[in-house]
N, C-alpha and C positions, 0 to 999 in steps of 0.2 A: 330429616336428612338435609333437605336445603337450608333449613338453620343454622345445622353444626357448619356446613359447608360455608356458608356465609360468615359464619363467626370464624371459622378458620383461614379465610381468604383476607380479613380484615384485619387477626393476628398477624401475618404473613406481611402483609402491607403494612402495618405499625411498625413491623419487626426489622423491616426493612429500610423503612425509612429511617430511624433509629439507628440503626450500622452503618446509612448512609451521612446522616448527619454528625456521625461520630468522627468518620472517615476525612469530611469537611472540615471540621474542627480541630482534626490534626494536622491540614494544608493550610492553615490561618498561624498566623501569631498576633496577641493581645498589644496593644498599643502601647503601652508600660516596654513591651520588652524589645519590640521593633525599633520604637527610638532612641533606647539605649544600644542596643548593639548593633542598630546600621549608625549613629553617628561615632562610636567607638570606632567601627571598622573605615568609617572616614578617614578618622584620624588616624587613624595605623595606613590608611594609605599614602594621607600627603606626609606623614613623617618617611616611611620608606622612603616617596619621591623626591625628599627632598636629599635624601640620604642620596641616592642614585644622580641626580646633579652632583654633587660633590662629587663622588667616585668612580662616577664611568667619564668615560673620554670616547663613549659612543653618540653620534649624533643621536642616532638614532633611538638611542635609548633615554638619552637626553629631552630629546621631543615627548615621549612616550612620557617621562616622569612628570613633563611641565604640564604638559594635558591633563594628566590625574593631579593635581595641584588644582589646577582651577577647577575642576568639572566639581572635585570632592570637595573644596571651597564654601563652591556655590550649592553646592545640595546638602551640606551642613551646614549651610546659613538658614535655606528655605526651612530646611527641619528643625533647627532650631528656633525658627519666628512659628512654628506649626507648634510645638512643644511646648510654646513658652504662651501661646494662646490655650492651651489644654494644659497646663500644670505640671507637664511631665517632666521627667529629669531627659539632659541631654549629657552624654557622657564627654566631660575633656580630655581623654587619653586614652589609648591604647587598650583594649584586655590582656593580661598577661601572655598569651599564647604569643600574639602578635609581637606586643615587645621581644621575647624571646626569639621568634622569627629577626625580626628587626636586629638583634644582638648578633644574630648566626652572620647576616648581611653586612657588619663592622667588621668581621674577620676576611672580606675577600676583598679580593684586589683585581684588576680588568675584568678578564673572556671570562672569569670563575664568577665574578660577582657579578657581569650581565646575563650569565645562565641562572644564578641563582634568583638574580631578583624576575628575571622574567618568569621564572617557574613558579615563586613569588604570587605574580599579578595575576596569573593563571589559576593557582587555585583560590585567592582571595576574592576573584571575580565569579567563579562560578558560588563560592559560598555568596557573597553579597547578592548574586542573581535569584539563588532559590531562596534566600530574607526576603527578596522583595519580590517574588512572586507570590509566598505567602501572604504578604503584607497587601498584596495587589484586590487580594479578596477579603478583606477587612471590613467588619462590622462600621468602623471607623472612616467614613466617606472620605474625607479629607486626608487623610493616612494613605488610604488606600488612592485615589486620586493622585498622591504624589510620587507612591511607589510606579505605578502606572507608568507615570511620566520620565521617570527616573531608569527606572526598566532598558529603555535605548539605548542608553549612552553608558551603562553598563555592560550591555553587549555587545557595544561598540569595543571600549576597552578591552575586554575579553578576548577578542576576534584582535584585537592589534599584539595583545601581550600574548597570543598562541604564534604570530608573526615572528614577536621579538624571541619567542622560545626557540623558532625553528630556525633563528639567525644565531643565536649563540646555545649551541645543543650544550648540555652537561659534558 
């Protein structure tokens, strides 16, 4: 009896740990696909921003553009010297989604296109937040390390482009 009982408590606890470690493994993403698709979504950001200097004539959204310029810059430079120490591919453009986003943002003009792109930065930040929070628990110290660091100043942007949303509503 305390045998079965013991073998079934040790099932139990295997079984568990197992669904747990499965559960964790689906809050990770692989290094391969992290540095391709946060430095894609880089670049779909300073392209936006640079799009938004052009076409807004809001200070304010102006500042907001030039800020993601440099922050995304500089955190696809770091990921690409991180990448190019580990062999990985770093993406130069956009994924299609984004472009497409980006194309819808050529067609607007003022109050329409600083609702649009702030709505924009809003959802591209929260997708780039939960990238790099998976990324943040990464097998990959160095990956994960940067996402870490990176993490801030994505929530920074985030918390300014919910700002810029509720200055120029839809």
């Amino acid at each position: 009896m305390k045998t079965t009982k013991l073998l079934l408590t040790g099932a139990f606890v295997f079984a568990f740990n197992m669904i747990c470690g499965s559960a964790m493994a689906a809050d990770t993403v692989d290094a391969d696909d992290f540095v391709e698709e946060a430095s894609a979504a880089g670049v779909a950001e300073i392209e936006t921003a640079k799009l938004a200097l052009q076409k807004s004539t809001a200070g304010d959204v102006k500042t907001f553009a030039q800020s993601i310029i440099n922050d995304h810059t500089a955190a696809n430079r770091e990921l690409a010297s991180i990448a190019s120490k580990k062999k990985l591919k770093v993406s130069t453009e956009a994924e299609l989604l984004n472009k497409a986003k980006a194309a819808v943002l050529k067609q607007r003009e003022g109050e329409s296109f600083n609702a649009a792109y702030a709505n924009n930065q809003v959802n591209a930040h929260k997708d780039a937040i939960e990238l790099f929070k998976k990324a943040s628990v990464s097998e990959d110290k160095e990956l994960a390390a940067f996402a870490v660091a990176t993490l801030p100043k994505l929530e920074h942007h985030l918390h300014a482009a919910h700002e810029l949303a509720k200055a120029y509503p839809k």
